[in-house]
N, C-alpha and C positions, 0 to 999 in steps of 0.2 A: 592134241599135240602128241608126240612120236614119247618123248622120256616125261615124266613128272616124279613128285615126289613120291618114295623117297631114293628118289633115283636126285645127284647133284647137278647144277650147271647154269649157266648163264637163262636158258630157253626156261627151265623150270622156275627161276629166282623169278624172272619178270611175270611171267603167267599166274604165282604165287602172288608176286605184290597186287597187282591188277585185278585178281579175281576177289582178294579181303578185302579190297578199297572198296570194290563193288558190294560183297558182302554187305559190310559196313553200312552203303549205302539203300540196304535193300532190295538190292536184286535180287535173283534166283540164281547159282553160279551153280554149273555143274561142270567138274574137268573133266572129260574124256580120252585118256587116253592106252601106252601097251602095258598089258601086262608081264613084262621083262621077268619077272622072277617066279618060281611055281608057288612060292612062302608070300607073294604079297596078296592081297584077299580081292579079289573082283569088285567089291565094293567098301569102302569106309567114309568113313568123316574126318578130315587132317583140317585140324584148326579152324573150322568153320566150313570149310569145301567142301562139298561132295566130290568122291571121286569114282568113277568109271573105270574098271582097267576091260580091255578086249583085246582076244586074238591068242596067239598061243603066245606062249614065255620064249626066251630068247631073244636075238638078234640074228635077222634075218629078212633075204628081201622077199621069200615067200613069206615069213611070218608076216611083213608088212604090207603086203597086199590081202593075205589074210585078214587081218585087223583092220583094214579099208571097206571091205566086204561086211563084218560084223558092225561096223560103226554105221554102214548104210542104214542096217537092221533097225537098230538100234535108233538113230535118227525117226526113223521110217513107224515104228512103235512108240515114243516117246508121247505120253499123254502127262500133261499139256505140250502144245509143240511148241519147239525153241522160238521166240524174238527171234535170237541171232544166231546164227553159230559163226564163230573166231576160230580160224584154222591158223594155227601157230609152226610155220615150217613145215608144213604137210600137206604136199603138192596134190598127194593120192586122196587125202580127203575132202579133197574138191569134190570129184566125181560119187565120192558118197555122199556128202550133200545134195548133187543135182540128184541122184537116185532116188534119195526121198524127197525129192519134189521141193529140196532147201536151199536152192543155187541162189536165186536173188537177196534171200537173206544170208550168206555166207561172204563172211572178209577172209580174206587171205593174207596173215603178214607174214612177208617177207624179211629174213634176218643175216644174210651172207650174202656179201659181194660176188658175182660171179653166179651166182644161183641161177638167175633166170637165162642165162647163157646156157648154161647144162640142161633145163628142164624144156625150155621153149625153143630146140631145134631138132629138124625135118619131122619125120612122122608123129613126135612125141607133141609136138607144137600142134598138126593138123589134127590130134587126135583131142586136144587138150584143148582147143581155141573155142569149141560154143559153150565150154564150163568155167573157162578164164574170162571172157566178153559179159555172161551172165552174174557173175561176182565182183564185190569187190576189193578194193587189195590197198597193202598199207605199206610202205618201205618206212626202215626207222633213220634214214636219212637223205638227205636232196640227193649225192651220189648216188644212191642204189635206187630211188625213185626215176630219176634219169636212165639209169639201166633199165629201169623195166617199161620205160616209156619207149625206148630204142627197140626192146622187144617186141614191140606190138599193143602193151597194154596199156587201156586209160582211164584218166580219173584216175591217180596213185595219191592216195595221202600221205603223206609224211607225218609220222607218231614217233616220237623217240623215245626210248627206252627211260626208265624210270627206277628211281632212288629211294631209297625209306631215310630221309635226312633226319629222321630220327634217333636211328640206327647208325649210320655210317657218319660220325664226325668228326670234327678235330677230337684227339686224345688229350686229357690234362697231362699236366707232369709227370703226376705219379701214375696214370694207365702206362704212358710211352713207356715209363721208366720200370714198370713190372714187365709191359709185353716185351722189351728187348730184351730183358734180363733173361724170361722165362724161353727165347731163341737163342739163348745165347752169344748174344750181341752186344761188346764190350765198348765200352764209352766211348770210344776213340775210332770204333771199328763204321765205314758206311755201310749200310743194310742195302741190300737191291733185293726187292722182292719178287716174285709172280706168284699168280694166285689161279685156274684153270686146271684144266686135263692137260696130262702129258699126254697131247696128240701130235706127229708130225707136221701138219699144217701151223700149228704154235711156232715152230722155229727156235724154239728152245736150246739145239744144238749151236744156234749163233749167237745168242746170250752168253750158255756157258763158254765159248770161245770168245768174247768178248769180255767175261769175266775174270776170264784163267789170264787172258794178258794184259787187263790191268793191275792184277793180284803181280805175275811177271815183273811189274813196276815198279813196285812196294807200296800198293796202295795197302793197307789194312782194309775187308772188307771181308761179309760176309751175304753167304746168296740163300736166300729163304726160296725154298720153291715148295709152294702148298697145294698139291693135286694128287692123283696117279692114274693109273690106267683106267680104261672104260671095258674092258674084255673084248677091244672090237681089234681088226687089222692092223689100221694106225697108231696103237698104243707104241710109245717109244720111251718109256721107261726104264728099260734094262739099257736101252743103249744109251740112254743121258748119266747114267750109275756109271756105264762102262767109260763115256767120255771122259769125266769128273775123274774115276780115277787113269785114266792115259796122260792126262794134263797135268796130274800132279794138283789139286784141288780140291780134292776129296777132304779135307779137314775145314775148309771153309766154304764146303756147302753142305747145306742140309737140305733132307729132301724127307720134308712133313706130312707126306701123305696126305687123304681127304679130311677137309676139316670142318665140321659142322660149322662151324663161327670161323669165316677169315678177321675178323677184326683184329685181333691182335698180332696178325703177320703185317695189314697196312700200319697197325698202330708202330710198330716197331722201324718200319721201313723208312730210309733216306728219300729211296725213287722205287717204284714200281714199273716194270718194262714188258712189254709187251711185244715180239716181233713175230707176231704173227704173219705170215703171208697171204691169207684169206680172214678176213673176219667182220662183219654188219657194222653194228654199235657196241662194242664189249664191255660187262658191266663188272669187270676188273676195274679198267679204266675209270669208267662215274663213280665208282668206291670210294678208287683211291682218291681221286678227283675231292668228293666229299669229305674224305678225311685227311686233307690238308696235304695230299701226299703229293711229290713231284713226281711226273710221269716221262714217261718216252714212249713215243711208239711209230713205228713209220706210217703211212697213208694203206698201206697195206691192210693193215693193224686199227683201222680207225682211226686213227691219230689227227687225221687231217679235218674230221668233219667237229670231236670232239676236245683236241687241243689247239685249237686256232686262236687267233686272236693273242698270244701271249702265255694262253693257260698251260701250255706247258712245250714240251722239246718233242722236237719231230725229225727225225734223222730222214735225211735223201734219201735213205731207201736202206734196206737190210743187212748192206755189210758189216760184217763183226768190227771194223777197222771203224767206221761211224758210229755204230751202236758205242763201242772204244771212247772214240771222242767225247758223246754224251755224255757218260758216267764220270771220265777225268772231270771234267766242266762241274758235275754235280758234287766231284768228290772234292776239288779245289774252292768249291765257294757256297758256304753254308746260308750264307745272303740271301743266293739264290734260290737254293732249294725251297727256304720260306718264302720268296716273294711267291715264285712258281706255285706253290700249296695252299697262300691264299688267293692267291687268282683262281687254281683251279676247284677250290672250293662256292667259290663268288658264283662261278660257271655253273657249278652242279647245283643251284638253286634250281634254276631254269627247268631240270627234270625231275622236280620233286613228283611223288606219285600222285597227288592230289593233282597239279594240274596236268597230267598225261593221263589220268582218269577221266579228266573234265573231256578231252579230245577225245575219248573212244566212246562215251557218254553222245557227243553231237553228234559222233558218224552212228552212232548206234539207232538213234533217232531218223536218221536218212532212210539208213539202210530198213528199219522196220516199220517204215509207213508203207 
């Protein structure tokens, strides 16, 4: 995979949960993936994993074809050789698999909407298509399996992302009632969280504009936004800073930086929102989902595949004036907010890690007969 620990984010949290379950289970798990910082060490042991890092430090699309090339190696010498190898969002590490002679046992999951549109057209497709045919591939939802079936590809498994319900649940009274305190977030005030990187593709700037005109209102509220920049292009950080304060909001939002533990931003939070314009299965969402939290998020954003059925609010589409109406809705009726939180708790049983292990468990099985 492209980032792991102790790099943060959605792609690392699940490959993390997935590889201790296996642990656990007694597998052999070894992560693979870049070495992004010159201070992180080529190899160690994080919590049970082995970790691999290759290729030079940085970001970069030479570094990542760099570290394509050394992963082939690496693959290619690896005594005992892999069962399986699990390519996590890393199109390029296809072809080092097939390199070392690892194509049929290599899955490829797939985790953003729109992915295989960018990666499976003209030459990149004709170049890509007897190492894509030769493996095989997992979407973490029917949407994006559909997508990649339109592309050309088949036999898509649908695996869906996965939860530590362990970890992520409803908050007692007195958790809620320290974690908003310690946000400061006053009894009376609604919480709207997000929890992610401030990347552009987030859509964050429509949040906080949806925020600023409900605050406009006189809603009493305040905006917990728990991330910050990646050191990549799309970081939009300073300009969510700059918006916040043009809007006149800057005293009722806070902006908490990266945070080892989000738990206590869901714990505190009214609704958790998400308006992202490109995103898989986001594990914001199943968090907050797990921890009783009411959600919003458009179809954009996941919303459609993982709040359906009631579990939670799903706005038409991105506009600040919608995203608007959700929150009034949320802010006006506290009812709701709890029915919504345990429905969408009810939901996040369904991807508890244990049975999304049991699923890559029997494709595992397939794939290394």
């Amino acid at each position: 995979m492209p980032d792991f620990e102790p790099s943060v984010g959605g792609t690392t949290t699940q490959v993390a949960l997935l590889g201790r379950n296996l642990r656990h289970r007694g597998r052999e798990v070894v992560v693979v993936t870049r070495r992004r910082r010159p201070e992180w060490p080529r190899r160690e042991r994080l919590g049970g994993l082995e970790i691999v890092r290759l290729g030079p430090t940085g970001r970069s699309a030479v570094g990542d074809k760099a570290a394509a090339v050394a992963l082939a190696g690496w693959l290619a010498t690896r005594r005992p050789r892999p069962g399986v190898v699990q390519m996590t969002m890393w199109v390029d590490g296809l072809a080092a698999a097939a390199a070392a002679g690892l194509a049929s046992r290599t899955i490829h999951v797939w985790g953003v909407a729109g992915e295989a549109q960018d990666v499976l057209r003209g030459w990149r497709a004709r170049a890509r298509a007897p190492v894509l045919r030769r493996s095989r591939h997992v979407a973490l939802s029917r949407p994006l399996r559909d997508e990649l079936v339109a592309a050309g590809l088949q036999d898509v498994a649908v695996v869906p992302i996965a939860v530590d319900r362990a970890r992520y649940r409803p908050p007692s009274e007195a958790e809620r009632a320290e974690a908003r305190q310690a946000a400061g977030v006053a009894e009376d005030e609604l919480a709207v969280a997000y929890a992610g990187h401030l990347r552009s593709l987030k859509r964050l700037d429509l949040l906080v504009d949806a925020f600023a005109r409900l605050v406009g209102e006189g809603t009493r509220a305040r905006l917990l936004l728990a991330g910050g920049d990646r050191g990549a292009p799309d970081d939009v950080g300073d300009e969510l800073r700059a918006q916040v304060e043009r809007l006149g909001v800057a005293r009722q939002v806070a902006f908490l930086g990266v945070l080892d533990d989000p738990r206590p931003v869901l714990w505190a939070a009214d609704a958790v929102v998400l308006p992202s314009s490109r995103e898989g299965m986001p594990n914001v969402l199943l968090e907050a989902m797990a921890c009783g939290v009411a959600c919003v998020a458009p179809p954009s954003a996941g919303g459609e595949e993982l709040l359906g059925g009631g579990a939670g609010l799903v706005p038409s589409s991105n506009d600040p004036a919608e995203l608007l109406d959700a929150l009034r809705r949320l802010a006006a009726d506290p009812g709701e907010r709890r029915a919504l939180g345990v429905r969408g708790a009810e939901q996040a049983a369904a991807h508890d890690v244990a049975l999304v292990a049991d699923a890559y468990e029997r494709l595992y099985a397939e794939v290394a007969r």
